[in-house]
N, CA, C and O of each residue as an XYZ file, in Angstrom:
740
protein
N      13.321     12.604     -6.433
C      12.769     11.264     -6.368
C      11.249     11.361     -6.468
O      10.624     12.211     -5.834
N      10.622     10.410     -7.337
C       8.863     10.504     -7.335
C       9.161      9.426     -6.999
O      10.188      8.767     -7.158
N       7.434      9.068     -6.099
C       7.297      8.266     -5.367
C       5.857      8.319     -5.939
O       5.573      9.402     -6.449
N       4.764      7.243     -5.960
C       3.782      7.168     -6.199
C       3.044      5.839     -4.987
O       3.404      4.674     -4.820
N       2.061      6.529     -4.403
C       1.475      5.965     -3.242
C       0.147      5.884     -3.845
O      -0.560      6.857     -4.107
N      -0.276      4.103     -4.140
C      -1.544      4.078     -4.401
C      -2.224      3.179     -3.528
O      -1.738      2.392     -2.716
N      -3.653      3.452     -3.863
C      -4.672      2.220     -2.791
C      -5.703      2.084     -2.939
O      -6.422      2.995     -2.528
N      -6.444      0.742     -3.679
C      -7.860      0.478     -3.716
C      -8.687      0.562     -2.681
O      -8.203      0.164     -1.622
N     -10.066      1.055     -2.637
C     -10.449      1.328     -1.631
C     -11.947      1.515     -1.658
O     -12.316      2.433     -2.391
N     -12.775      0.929     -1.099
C     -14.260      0.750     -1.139
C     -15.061      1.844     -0.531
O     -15.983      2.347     -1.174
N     -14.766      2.238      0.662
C     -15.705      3.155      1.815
C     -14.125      3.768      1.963
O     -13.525      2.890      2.584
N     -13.579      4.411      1.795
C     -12.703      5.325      2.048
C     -11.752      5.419      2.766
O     -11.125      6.478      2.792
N     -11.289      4.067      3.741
C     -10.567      3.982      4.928
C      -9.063      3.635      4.753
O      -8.141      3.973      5.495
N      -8.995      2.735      3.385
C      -7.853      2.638      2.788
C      -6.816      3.532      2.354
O      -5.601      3.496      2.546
N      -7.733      4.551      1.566
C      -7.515      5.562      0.844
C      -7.026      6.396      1.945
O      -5.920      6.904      1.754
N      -7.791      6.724      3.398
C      -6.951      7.363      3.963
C      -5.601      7.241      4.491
O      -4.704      8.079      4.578
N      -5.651      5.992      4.831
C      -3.832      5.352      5.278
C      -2.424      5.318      3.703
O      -1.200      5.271      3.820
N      -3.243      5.364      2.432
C      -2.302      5.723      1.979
C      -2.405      7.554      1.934
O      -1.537      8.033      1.204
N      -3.072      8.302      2.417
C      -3.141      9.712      1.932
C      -1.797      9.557      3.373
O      -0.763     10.171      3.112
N      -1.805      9.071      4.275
C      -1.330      9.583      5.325
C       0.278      8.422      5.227
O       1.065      8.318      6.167
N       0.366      7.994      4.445
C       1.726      7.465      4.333
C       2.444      8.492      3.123
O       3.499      9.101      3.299
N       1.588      8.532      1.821
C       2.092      9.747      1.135
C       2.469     11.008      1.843
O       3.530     11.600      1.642
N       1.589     11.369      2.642
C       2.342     12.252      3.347
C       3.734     12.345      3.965
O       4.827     12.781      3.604
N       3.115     11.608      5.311
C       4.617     10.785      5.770
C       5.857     10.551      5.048
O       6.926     10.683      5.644
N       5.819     10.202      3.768
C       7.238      9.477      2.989
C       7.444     11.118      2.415
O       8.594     11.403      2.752
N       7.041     11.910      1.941
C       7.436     13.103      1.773
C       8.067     14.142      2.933
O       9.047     14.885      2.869
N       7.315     13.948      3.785
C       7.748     14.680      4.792
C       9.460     14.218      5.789
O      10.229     15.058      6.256
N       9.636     12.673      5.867
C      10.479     11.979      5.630
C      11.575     12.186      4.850
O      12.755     12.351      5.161
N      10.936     12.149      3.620
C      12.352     12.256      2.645
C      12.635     13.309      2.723
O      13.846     13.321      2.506
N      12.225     14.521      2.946
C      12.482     15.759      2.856
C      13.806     15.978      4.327
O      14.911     16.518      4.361
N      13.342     15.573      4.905
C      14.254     15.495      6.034
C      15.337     14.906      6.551
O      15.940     14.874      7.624
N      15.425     14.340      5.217
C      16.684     13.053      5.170
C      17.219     13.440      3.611
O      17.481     12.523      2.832
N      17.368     14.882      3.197
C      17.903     15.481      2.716
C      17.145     14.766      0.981
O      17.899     14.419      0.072
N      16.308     14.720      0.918
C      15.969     13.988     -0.289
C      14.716     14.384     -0.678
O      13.717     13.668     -0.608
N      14.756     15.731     -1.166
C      13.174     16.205     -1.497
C      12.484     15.142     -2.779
O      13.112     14.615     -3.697
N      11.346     15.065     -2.556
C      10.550     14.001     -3.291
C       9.261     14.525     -3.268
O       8.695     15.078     -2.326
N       8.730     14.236     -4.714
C       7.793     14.662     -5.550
C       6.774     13.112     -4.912
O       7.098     12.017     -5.373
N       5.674     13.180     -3.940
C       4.888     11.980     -3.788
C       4.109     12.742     -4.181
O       3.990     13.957     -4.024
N       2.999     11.291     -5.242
C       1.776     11.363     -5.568
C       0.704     10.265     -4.796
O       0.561      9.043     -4.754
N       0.188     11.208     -4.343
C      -1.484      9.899     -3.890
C      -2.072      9.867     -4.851
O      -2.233     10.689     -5.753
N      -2.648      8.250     -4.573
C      -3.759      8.278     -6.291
C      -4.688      7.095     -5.861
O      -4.110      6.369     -5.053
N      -5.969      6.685     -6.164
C      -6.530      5.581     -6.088
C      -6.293      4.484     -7.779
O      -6.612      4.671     -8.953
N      -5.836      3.767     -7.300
C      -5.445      2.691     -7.896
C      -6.308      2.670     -9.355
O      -5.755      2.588    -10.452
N      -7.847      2.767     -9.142
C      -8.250      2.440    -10.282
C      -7.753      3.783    -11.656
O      -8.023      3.618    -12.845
N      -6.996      5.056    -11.092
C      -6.771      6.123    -11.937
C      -5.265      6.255    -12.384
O      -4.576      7.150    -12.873
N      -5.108      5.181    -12.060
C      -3.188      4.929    -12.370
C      -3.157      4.056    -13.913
O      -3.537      2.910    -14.153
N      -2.598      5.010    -14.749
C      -2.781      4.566    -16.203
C      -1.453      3.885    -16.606
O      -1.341      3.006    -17.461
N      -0.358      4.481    -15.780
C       1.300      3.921    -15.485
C       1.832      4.364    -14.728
O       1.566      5.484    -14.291
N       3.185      3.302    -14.132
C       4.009      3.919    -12.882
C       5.317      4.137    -13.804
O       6.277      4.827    -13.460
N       5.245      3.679    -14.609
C       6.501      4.595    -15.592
C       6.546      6.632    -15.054
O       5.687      7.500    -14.904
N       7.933      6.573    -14.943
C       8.310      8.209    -14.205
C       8.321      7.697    -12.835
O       9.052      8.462    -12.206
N       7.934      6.904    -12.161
C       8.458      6.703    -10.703
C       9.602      6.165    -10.378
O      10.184      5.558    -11.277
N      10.126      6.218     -9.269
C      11.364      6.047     -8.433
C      10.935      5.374     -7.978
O      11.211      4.452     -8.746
N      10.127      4.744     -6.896
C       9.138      3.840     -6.240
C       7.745      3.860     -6.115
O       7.091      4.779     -6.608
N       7.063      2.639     -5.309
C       5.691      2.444     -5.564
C       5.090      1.692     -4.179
O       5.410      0.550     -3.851
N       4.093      2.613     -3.381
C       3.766      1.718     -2.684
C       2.056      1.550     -2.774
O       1.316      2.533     -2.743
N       1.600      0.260     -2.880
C       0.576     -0.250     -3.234
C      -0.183     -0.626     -2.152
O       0.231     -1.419     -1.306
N      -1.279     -0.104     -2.122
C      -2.281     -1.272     -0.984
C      -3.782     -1.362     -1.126
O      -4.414     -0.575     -1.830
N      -4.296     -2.278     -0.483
C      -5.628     -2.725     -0.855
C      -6.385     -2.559      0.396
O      -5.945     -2.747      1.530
N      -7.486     -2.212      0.091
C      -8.956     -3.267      1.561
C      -8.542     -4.560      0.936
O      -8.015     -4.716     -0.166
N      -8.873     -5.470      1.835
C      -9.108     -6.710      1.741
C     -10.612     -7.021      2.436
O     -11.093     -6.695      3.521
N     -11.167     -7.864      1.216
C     -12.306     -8.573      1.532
C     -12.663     -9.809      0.979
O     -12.593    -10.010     -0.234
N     -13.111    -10.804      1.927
C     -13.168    -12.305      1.672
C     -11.697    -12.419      1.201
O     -11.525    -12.542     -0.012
N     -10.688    -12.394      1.961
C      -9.055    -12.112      1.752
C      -8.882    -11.960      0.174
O      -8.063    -12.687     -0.388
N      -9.361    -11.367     -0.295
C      -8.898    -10.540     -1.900
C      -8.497     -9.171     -1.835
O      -9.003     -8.435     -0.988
N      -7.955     -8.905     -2.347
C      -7.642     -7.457     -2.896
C      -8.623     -7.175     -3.460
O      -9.395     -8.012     -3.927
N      -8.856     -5.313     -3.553
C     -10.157     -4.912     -4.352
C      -9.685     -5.273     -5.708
O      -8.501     -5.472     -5.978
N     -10.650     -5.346     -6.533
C     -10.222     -5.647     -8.068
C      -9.418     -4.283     -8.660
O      -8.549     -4.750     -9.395
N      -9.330     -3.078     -8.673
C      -8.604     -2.157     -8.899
C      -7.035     -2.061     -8.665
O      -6.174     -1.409     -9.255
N      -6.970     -2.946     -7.592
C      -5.703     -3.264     -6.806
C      -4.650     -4.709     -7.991
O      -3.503     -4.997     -8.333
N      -5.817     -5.076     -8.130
C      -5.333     -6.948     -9.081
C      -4.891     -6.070    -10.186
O      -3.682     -5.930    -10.371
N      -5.750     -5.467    -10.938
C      -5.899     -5.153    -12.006
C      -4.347     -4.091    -12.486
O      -3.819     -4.372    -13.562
N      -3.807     -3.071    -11.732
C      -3.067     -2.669    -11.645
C      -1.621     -3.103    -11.406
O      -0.561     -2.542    -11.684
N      -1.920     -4.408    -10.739
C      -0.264     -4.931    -10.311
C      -0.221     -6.055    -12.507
O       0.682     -6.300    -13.308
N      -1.709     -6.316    -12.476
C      -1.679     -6.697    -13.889
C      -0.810     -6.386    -14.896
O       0.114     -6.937    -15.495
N      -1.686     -4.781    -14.910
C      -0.988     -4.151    -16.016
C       0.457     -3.316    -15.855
O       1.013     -2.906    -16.873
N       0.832     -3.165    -15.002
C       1.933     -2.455    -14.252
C       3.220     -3.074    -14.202
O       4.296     -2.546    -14.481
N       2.818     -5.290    -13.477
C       3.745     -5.689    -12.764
C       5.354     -5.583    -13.476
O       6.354     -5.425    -12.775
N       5.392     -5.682    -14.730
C       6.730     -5.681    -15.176
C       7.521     -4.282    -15.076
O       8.734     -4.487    -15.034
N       7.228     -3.118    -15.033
C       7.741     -2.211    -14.546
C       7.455     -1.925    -13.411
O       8.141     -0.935    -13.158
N       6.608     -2.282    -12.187
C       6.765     -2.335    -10.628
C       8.074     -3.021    -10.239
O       8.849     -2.507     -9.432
N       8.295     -4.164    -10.820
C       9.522     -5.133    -10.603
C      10.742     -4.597    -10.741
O      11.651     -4.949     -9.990
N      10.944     -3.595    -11.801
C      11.942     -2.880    -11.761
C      12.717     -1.423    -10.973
O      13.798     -0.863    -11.151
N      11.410     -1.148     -9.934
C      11.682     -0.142     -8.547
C      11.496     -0.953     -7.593
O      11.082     -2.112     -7.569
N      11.981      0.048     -6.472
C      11.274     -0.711     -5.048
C      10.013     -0.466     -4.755
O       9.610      0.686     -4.915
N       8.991     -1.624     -4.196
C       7.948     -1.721     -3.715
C       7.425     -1.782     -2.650
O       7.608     -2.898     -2.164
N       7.025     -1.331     -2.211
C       6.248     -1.918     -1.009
C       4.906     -2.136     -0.996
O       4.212     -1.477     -1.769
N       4.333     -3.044     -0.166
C       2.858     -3.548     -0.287
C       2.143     -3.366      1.119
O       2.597     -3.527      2.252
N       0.409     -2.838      0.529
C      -0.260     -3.059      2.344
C      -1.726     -3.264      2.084
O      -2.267     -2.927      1.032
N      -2.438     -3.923      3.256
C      -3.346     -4.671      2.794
C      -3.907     -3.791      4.132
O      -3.257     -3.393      5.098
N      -5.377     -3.631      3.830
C      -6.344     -3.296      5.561
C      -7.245     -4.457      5.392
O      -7.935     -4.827      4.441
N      -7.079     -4.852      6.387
C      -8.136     -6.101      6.389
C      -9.188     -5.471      7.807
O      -9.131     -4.373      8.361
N      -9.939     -6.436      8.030
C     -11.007     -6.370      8.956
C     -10.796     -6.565     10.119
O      -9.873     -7.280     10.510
N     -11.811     -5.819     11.064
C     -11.783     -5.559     12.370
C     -12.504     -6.827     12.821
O     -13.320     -7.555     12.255
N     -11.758     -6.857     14.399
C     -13.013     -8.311     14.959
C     -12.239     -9.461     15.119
O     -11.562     -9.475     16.148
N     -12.173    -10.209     14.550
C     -11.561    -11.490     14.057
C     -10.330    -11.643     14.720
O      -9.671    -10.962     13.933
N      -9.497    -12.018     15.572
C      -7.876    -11.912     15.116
C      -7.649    -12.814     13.902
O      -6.651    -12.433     13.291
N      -8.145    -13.719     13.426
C      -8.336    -14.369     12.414
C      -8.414    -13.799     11.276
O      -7.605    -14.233     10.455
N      -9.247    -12.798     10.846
C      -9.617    -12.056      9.416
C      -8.464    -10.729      9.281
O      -8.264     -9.999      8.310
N      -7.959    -10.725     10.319
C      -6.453     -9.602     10.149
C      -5.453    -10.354     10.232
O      -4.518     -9.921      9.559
N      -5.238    -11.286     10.759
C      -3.743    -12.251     10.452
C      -3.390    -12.478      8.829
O      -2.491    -12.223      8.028
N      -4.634    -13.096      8.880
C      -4.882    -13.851      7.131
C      -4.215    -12.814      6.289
O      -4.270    -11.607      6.522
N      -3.464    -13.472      5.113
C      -2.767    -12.578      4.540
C      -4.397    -12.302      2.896
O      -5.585    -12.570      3.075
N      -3.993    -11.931      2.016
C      -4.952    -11.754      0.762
C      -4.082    -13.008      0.281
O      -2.940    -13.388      0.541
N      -5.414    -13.625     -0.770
C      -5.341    -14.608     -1.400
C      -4.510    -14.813     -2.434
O      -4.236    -15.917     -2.905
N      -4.000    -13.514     -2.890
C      -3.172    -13.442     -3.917
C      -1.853    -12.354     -3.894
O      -1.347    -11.646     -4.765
N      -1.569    -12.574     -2.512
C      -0.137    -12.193     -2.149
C       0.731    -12.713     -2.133
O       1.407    -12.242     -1.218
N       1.333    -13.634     -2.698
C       1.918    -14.835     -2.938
C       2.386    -14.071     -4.323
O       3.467    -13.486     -4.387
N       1.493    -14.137     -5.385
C       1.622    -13.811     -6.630
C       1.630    -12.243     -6.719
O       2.329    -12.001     -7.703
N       1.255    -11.218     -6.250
C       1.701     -9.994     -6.386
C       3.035    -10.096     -5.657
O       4.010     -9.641     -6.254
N       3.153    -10.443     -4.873
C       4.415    -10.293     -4.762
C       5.620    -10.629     -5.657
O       6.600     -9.916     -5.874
N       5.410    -11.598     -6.033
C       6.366    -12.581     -6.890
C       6.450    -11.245     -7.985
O       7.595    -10.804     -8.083
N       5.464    -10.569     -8.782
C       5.084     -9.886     -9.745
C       5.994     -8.790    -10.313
O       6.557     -8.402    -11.337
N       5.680     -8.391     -8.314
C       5.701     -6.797     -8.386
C       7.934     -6.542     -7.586
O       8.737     -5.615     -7.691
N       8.020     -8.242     -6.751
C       9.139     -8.228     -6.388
C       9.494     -7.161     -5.204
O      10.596     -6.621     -5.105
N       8.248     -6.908     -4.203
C       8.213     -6.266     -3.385
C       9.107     -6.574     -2.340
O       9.441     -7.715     -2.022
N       9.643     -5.091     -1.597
C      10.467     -5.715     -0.673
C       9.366     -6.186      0.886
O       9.768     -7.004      1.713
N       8.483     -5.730      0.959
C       7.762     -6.124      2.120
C       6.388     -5.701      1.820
O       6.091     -4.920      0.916
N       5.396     -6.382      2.803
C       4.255     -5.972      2.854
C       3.674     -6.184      4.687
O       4.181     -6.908      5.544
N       2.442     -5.242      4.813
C       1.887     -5.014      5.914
C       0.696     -5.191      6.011
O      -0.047     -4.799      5.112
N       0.167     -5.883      7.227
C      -1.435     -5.464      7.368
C      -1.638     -4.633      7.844
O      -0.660     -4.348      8.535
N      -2.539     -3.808      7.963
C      -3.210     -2.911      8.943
C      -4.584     -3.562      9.279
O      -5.153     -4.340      8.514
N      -5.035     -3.201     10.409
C      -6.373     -3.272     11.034
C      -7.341     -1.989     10.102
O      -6.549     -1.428      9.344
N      -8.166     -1.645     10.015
C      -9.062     -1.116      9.004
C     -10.346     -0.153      9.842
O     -10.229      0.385     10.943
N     -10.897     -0.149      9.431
C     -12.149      0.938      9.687
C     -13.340      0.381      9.409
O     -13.574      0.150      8.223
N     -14.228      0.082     10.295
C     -15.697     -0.421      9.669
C     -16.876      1.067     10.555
O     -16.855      1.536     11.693
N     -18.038      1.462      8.936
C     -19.013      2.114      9.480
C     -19.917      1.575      8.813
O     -19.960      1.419      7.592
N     -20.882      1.189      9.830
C     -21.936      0.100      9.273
C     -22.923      0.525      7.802
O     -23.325     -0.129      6.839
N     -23.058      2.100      8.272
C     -24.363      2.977      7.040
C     -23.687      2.862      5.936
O     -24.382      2.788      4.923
N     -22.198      2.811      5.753
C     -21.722      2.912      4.216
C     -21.594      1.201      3.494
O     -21.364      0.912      2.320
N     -21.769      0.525      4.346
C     -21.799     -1.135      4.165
C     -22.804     -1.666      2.980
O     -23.876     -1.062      2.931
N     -22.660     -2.424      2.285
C     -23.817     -2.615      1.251
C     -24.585     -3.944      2.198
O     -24.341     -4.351      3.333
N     -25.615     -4.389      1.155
C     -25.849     -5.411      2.007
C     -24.942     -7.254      2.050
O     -25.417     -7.937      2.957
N     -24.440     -7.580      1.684
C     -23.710     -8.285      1.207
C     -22.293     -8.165      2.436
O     -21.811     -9.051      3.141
N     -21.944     -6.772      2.319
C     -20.840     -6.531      3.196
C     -21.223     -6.833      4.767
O     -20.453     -7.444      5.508
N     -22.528     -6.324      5.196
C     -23.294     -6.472      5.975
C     -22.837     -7.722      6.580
O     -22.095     -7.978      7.528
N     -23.517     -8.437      5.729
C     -23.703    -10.275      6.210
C     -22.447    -10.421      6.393
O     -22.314    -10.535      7.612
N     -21.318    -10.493      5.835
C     -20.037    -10.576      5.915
C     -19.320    -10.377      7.183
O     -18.485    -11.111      7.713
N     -19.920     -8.957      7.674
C     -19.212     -8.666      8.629
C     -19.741     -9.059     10.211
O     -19.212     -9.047     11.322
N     -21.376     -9.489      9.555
C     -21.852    -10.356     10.922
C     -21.396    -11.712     10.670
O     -22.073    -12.456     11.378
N     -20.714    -12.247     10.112
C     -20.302    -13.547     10.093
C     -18.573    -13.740     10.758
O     -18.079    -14.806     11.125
N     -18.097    -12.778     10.764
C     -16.824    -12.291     11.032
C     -16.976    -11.602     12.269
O     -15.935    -11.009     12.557
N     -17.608    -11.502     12.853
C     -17.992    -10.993     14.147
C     -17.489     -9.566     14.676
O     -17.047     -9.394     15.812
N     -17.625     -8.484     13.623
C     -17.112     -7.635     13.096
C     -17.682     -6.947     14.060
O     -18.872     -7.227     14.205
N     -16.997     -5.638     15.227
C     -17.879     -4.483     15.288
C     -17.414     -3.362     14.723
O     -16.328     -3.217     14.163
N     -18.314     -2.527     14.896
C     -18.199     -0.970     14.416
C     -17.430     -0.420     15.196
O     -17.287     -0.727     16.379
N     -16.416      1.122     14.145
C     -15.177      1.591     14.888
C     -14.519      1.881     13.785
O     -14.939      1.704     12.642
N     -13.243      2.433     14.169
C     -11.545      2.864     13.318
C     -10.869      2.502     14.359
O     -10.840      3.108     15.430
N     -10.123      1.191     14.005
C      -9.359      0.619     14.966
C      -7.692      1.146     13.960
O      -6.746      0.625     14.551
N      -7.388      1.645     13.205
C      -6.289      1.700     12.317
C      -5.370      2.626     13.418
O      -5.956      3.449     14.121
N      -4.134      2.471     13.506
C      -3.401      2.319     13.902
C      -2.327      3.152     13.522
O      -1.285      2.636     13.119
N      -2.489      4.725     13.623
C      -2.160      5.388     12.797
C      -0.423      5.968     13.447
O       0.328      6.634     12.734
N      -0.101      5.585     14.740
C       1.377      5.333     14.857
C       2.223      4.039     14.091
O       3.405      4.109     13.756
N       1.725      3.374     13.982
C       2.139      2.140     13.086
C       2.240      2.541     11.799
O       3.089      1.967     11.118
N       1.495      3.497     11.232
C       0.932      3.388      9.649
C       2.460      4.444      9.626
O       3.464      4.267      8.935
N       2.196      5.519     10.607
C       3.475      6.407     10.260
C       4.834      5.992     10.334
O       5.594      6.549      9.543
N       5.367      5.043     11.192
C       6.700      4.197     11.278
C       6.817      3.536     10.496
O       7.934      3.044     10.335
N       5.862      3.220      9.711
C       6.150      2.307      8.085
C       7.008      3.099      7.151
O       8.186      3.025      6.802
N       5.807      4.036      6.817
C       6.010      5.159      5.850
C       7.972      5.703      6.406
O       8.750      5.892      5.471
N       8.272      5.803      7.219
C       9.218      6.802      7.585
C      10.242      5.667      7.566
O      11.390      6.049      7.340
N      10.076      4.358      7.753
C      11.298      3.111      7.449
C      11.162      2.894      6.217
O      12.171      2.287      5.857
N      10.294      3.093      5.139
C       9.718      3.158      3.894
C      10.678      4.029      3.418
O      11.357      3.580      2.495
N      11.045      5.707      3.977
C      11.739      6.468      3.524
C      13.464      6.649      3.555
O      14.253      7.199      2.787
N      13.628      5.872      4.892
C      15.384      5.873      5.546
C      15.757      4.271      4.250
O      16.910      4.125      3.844
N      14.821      3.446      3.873
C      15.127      2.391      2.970
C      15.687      3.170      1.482
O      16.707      2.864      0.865
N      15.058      3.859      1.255
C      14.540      4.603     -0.088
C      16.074      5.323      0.240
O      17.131      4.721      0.053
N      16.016      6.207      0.571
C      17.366      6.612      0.995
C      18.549      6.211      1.147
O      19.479      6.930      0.782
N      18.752      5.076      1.672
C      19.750      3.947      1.649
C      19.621      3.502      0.425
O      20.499      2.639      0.398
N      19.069      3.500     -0.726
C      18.825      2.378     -1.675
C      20.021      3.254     -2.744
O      20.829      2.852     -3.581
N      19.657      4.593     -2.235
C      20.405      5.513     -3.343
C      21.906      5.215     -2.912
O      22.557      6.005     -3.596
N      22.598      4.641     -2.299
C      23.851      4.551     -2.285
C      24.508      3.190     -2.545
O      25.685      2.886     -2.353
N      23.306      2.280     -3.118
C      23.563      0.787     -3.243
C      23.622      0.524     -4.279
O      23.663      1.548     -4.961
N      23.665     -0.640     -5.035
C      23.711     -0.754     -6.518
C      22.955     -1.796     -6.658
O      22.946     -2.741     -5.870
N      22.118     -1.680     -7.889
C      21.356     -2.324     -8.320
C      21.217     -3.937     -8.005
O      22.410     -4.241     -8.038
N      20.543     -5.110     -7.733
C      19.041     -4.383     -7.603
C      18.110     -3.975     -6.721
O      16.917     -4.003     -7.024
N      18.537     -3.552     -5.538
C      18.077     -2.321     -4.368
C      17.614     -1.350     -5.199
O      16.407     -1.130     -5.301
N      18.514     -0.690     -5.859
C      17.943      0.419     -6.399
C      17.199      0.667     -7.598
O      17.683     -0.092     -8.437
N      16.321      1.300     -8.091
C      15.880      1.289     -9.186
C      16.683      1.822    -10.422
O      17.182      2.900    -10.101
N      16.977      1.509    -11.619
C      17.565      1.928    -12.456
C      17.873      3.921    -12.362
O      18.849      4.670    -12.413
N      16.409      4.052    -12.208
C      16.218      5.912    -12.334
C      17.083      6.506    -10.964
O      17.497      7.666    -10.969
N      17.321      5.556     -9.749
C      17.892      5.960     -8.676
C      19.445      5.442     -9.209
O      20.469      6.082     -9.449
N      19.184      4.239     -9.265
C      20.800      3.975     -9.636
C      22.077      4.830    -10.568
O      23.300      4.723    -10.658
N      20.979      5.745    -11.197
C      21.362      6.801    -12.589
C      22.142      7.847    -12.003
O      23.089      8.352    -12.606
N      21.655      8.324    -10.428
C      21.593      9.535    -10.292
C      23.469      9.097     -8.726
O      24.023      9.749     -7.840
N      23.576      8.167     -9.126
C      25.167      7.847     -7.908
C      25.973      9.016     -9.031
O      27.150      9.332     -8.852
């Protein structure tokens, strides 16, 4: 099974929760008798998810958008995302309970797109020195403090219900499963 774990990502915090769910879903599947080929990748270097078994996608969120690397990809992608299982995750901002509830502005429509079976927030990571100025103002308006509030028992119980799904999917029939899984009953 390939699995491809991607995630737009500005200051690096994103990027780490998918390095650490790629992990996770490998280490997972492996243990649930289902060795799997996962790739981490940042979103903007994903040219196709053609050759995958599944796909899990996620963004920073800012001013509730997805990074543009993130849009841009479910763009060019969405008609073959639709045809595996998906999953979706967003890190939004610290501070607020307000600015982490909020879903992204255009999760509505990736979803619809990509035909995901779920999506997640996570709480996120703010370090002020890597902030531009723009982000700055943003995050004093949002009443943002400094920290890694991410939630990295949460991030791993995703990934690992991410994997017992994936697993289950292989004994179901389409459309749970992806064609390339459905091949292999």
């Amino acid at each position: 099974m390939k699995v491809l774990v991607c995630a737009a990502s500005r200051h690096g915090a994103t990027f780490e929760i998918a390095e650490e769910i790629g992990f996770r879903l490998g280490e997972a599947l492996g243990l649930l008798g289902e060795p799997a080929g996962v790739s981490v990748c940042r979103a903007e270097t994903v040219s196709t998810v053609r050759g995958y078994d599944a796909a899990v996608l996620g963004s920073a969120v800012y001013e509730r958008r997805w990074v543009e690397s993130a849009r841009q990809l479910v763009d060019q992608a969405g008609d073959d995302l639709a045809l595996m299982p998906v999953w979706l995750f967003s890190v939004g901002a610290v501070g607020s309970p307000l600015a982490v509830v909020q879903d992204p502005a255009e999760l509505g429509e990736v979803r619809g797109r990509t035909r995901a079976y779920e999506h997640r927030t996570f709480v996120g990571r703010v370090d002020w020195p890597r902030l531009a100025t723009d982000e700055r103002a943003a995050a004093v308006s949002l009443q943002v403090g400094t920290g890694d509030y991410r939630n990295w028992l949460e991030i791993r119980n995703w990934a690992y219900t991410i994997a017992t799904t994936l697993r289950a999917a292989q004994e179901m029939s389409p459309p749970l499963a992806s064609p390339a899984l459905a091949s292999r009953r």
